[in-house]
N, C-alpha and C positions, 0 to 999 in steps of 0.2 A: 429558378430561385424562389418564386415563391410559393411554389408547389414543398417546396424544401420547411421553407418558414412555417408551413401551413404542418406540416408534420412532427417540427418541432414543437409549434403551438399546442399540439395535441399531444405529445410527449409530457412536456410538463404540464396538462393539465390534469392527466393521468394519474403519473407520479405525483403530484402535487395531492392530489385525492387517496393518493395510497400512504403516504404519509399521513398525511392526517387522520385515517384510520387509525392508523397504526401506533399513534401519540394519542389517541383517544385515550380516556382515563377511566383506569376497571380501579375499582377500591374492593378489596374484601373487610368483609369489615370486621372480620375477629382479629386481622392484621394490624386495626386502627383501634384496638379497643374493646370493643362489642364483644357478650361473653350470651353464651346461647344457654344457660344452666335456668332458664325461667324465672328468674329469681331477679335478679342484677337490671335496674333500670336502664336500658339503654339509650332514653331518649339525647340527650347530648350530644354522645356520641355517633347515632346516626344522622342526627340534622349536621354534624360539621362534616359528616361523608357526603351527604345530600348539595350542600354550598360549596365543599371545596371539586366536586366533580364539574357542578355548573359553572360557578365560576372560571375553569377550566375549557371550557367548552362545548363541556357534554363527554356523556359518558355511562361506565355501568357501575351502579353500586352493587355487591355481589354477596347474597348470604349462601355459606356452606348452610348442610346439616347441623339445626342446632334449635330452642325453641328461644326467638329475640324478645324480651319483654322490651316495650315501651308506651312511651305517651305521645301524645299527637305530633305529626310530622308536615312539615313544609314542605312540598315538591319546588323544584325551582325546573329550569328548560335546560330542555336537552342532556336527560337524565332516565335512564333505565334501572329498575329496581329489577333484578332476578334472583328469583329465588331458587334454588336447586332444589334436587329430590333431598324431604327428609328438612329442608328450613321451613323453620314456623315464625309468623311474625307476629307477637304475643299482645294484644291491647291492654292497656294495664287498668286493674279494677277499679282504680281510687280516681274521680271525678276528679281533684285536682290538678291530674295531667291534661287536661285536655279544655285548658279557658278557653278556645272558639267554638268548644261544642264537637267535634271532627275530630276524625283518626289519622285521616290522611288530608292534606289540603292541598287544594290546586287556585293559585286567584291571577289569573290573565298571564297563563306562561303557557309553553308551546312543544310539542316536540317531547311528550309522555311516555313510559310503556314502560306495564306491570306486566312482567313474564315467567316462565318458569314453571317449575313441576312444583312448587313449593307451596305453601298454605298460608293465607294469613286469618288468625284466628281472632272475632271481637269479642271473647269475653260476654257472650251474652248475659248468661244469668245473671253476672254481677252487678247488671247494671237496672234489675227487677225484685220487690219486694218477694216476701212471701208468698204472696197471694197473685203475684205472677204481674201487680200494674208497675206500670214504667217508674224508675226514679225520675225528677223533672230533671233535664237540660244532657241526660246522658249525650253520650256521643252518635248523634244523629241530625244529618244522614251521616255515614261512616266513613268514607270514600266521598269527598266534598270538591269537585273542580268546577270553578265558575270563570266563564269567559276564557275556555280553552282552547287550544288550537292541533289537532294531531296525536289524539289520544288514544294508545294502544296497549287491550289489557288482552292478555292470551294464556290460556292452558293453565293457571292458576286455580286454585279452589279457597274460594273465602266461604268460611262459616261461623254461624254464632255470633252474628252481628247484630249489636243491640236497637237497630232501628231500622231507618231505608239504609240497604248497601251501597250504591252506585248512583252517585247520585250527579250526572253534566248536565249544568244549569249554563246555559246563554255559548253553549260551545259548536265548533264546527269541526268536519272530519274524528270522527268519533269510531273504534273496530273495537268491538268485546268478542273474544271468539274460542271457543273452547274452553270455556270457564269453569267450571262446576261452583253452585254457591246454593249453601245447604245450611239453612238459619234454621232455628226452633220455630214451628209450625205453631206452638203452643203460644206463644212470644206475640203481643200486638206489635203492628207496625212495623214488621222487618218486610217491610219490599225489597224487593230484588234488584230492581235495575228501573231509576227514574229519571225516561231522559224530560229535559224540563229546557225549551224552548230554547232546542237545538238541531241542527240539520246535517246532513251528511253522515248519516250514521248506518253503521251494520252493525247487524247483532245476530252472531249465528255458531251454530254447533253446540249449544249449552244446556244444562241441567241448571236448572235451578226450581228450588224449596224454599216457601217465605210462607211467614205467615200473618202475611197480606197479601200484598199485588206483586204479581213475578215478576211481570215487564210491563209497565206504567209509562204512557206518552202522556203529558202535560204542559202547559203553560200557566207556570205559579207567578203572583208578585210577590216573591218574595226575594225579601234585601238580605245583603249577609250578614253573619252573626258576628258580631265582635270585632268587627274593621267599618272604618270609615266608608260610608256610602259614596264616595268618588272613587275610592280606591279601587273597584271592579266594574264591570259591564253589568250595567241594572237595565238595560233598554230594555221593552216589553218585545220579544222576537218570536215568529213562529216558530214549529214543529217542522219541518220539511224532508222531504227525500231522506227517509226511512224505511229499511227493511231489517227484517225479522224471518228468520230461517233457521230451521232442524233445530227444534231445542223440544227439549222434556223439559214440562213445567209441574211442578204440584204446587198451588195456595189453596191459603184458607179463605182467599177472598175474590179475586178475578185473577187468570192467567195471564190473560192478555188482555189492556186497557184503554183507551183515550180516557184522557178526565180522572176526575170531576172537574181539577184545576182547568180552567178553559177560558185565559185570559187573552190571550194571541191567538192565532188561528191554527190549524193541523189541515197538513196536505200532501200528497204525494206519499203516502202512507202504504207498504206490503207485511203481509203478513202470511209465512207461508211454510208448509211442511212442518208442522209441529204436532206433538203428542200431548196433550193434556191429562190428568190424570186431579183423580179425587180433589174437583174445585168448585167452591160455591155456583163461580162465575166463568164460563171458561172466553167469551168475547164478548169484550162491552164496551160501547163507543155512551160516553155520557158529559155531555155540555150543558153549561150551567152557569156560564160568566162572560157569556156576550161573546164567543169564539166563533166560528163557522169552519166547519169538520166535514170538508172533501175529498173525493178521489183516496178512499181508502177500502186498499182490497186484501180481504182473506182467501185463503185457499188451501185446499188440499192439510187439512185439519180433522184430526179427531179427537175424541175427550168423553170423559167419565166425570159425571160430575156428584155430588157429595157436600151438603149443607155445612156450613161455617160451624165448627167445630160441635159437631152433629146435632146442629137447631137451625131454625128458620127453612127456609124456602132456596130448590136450587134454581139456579137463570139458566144455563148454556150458553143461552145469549140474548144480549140486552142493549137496544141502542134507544137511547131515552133526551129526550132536550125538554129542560124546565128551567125556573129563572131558581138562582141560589136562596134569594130571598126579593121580599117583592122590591128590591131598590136593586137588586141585580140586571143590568144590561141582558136581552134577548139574544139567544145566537142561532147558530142555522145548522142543520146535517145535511149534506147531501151526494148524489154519486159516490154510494157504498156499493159494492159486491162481495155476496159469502157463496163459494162455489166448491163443489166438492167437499161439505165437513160433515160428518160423521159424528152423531149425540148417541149416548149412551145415560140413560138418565130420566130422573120421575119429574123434572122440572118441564118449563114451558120459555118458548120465546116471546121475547114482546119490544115491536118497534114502537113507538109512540114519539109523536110529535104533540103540537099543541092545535088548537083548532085556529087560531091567529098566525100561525108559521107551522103549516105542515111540512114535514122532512118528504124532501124529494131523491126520486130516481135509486131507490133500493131495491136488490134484485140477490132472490136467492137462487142457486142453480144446484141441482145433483146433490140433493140433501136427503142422509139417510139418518133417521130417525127411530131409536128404541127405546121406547119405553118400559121401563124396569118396574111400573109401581104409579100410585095414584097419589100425589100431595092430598091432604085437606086444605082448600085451599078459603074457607069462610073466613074472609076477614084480613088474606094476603094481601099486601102491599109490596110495590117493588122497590128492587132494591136502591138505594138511595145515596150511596157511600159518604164518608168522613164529611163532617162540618155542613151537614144539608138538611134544613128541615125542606124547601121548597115553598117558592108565595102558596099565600093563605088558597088561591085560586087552580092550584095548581090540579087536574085530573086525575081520580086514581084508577089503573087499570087489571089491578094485581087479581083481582081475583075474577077476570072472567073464566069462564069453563073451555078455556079450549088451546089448544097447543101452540098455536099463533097468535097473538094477542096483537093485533093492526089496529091503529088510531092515526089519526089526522096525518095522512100520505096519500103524495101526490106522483104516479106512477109509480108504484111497487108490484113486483113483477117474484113469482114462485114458481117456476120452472124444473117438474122432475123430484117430487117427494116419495120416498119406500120408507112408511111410517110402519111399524108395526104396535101391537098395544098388546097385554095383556090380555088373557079370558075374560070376558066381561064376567060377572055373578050379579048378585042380586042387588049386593052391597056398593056394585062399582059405580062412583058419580059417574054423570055424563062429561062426555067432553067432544065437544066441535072439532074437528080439524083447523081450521080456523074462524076467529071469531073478530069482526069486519065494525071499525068506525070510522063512520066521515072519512071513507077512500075517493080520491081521485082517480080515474084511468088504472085500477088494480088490473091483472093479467095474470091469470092463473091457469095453468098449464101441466096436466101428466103428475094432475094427485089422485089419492085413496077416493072412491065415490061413496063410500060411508065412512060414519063415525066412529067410537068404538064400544055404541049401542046400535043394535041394529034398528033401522025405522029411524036414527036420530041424524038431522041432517047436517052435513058433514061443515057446511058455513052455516052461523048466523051471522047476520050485515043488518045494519045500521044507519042510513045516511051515507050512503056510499052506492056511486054509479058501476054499474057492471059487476054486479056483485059475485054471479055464476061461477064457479069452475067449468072449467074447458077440456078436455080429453086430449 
């Protein structure tokens, strides 16, 4: 009998789950209204698809083929947007649709996901003068979900987004995956993808073009725009259990990010199997607002890198901790690994801490290095991103002569460099393999035994124990 019960029990909880699919609520929405002629505002009409599906329980809102003009939209839970091959979801140029600032809005609902072969388009240029600078208050970030729960965006292509695209601030269980998202390079400020002091996140199989940062980990204080500060999750949270996989990146400013924002801490951090291509920056961990930035590994990475829209100085890579300004809280780096990446590029690496809190236990392993060309580098400074002059006290190291640029580090560990250089001439500045301050316990191990002058010795060091390379 109650082997019987027990079978029943699972009978209906079966069927009962299969019902419920099955009542689940699809809206199309040219059925309800919605006219895809680009023209026809459709904002109205898609926000009562958007509430009468949640309302209901959840569900999918569904565009055919068609290009939807509107203005900014409310997500509610348990609600799927797909868009088919051939739907475009049209951002509308005139600033008045959009009083939160935002195209898409998510504030403390659960149970997300933008799918489909379909496009959603932001209208960028419309929201830039002539001369290419930002109107104030356009719709930025684009894609706005704060205090999210279960967000799942796939095989979609967003482009022409007039600011940051993606932006999960204070959210958990987070999947972006097959994306394509292809902003004007030209465009300040179109990052890509900013996850902003949230955890549980994958982000993989993606292209994305910005012209800023393509995939930017941060912790912001910032409150939301135009709703009551109770009304969402404002706690300051970390960055946590994070990965980053197979994506082609191109910016015009770092590929791949931690910072500047670095108000909560970042940890548990992978970054791995990706293509870089024609980027100022292509890996940069940069704290500047009192965080502490661990256990964060790259690997199996290559890139091309290519000055900010062809001036200044290229990085490859840049892990740097300074104070924002001198009332800025101190933060800390430590237990990074970059293993296996591959530079293509005239620029130089430079770790640097501070000589008061040197960044520990960084370790580069299997790095092959080509150098394409010789910066002038009289008078380089590094790079410093958005809203950062740095205290008055701060060290500069931008312009030493050498391909590593090491400051105030406390076991840092080079393991296995195939640098190659250029012909030297006559005209070729010198440049160090690496060039060595205030190290701790450095370890250097299976590099080049010259420079890329010959007679020029391949370290100079500074105030730092064990300075030799090793064989």
């Amino acid at each position: 009998m109650r082997h019987h019960l027990r079978l029943l029990s699972l009978f209906i909880l079966h069927f009962s789950l299969f019902i419920s699919a099955a009542l689940a609520a699809r809206i199309d929405v040219t059925a309800h209204g919605a006219v895809g002629d680009a023209k026809t505002l459709n904002t109205a009409v898609l926000q009562k698809a958007i509430d009468t599906v949640s309302k209901s329980g959840g569900g999918t809102i569904y565009f055919p083929a068609g290009r939807f003009l509107t203005g900014a939209l409310h997500l509610r839970d348990n609600i799927t947007l797909h868009l088919d091959t051939g739907a475009v979801i049209l951002a509308s140029p005139s600033m008045k649709d959009y009083p939160n600032k935002h195209f898409l809005i998510g504030r403390d609902i659960k149970n997300i996901a933008i799918e489909g072969r379909g496009t959603i388009d932001g209208n960028g240029r419309a929201f830039y003068d002539e001369n290419l600078k930002p109107i104030p208050r356009r719709p930025s970030p684009f894609i706005e979900l704060w205090g999210c729960k279960n967000i799942r965006i796939e095989n979609i292509t967003i482009r022409n987004a007039p600011g940051w695209t993606i932006h999960p601030k204070n959210c958990d269980d987070v999947q972006i995956r097959g994306i394509s998202l292809l902003n004007d390079i030209t465009l300040v400020n179109t990052d890509g993808i900013d996850i902003d002091s949230s955890r549980n996140v994958i982000i993989s199989d993606c292209r994305i073009e910005a012209g800023d940062d393509c995939i930017v980990i941060k912790t912001t204080n910032r409150v939301p725009t135009g709703e009551k500060k109770k009304a969402v999750s404002t706690e300051q949270l970390p960055c946590e259990n994070i990965v980053v996989t197979n994506c082609i990146l191109v910016s015009a400013a770092s590929a791949l990010k931690l910072g500047t924002e670095s108000h909560a801490d970042f940890r548990h951090i992978r970054f791995d199997n990706c293509i870089i291509r024609d980027s100022r920056t292509g890996l940069a961990l940069m704290c500047k607002d009192g965080a502490t930035m661990e256990d964060i590994h790259f690997s199996n990475i290559t890139m091309t890198t290519k000055p900010k829209w062809g001036k200044g100085y290229e990085w490859p890579i840049t892990v740097d901790l300074e104070k924002r300004t001198d009332a800025s809280r101190l933060g800390a780096i430590r237990n990074v690994t970059f293993n296996n990446i591959t530079l293509f590029t005239k620029g130089r690496v430079m770790v640097a801490g501070l000589p008061e809190r040197p960044l520990e236990n960084i370790a580069f392993n299997n790095i092959t290095y080509r150098v394409s060309g010789y910066e002038n580098i009289k008078g380089a400074k590094k790079v410093k991103g958005g809203n950062s002059k740095g205290a008055a006290d701060t060290p500069e190291y931008g312009s030493t002569p050498s391909m590593f640029i090491l400051a105030n580090l406390k076991n840092i560990t080079i393991d296995g460099l195939d640098l190659t250089w250029p012909a030297p001439t006559d005209a070729t500045p010198a440049r160090h393999i690496i060039g060595a301050e205030n190290l701790v316990a450095p370890a250097f191990r299976n590099l080049p035994k010259e420079a890329n002058i010959p007679g020029l010795p391949p370290l100079s060091s500074n105030n730092s124990t064990q300075p030799h390379p090793t064989s």
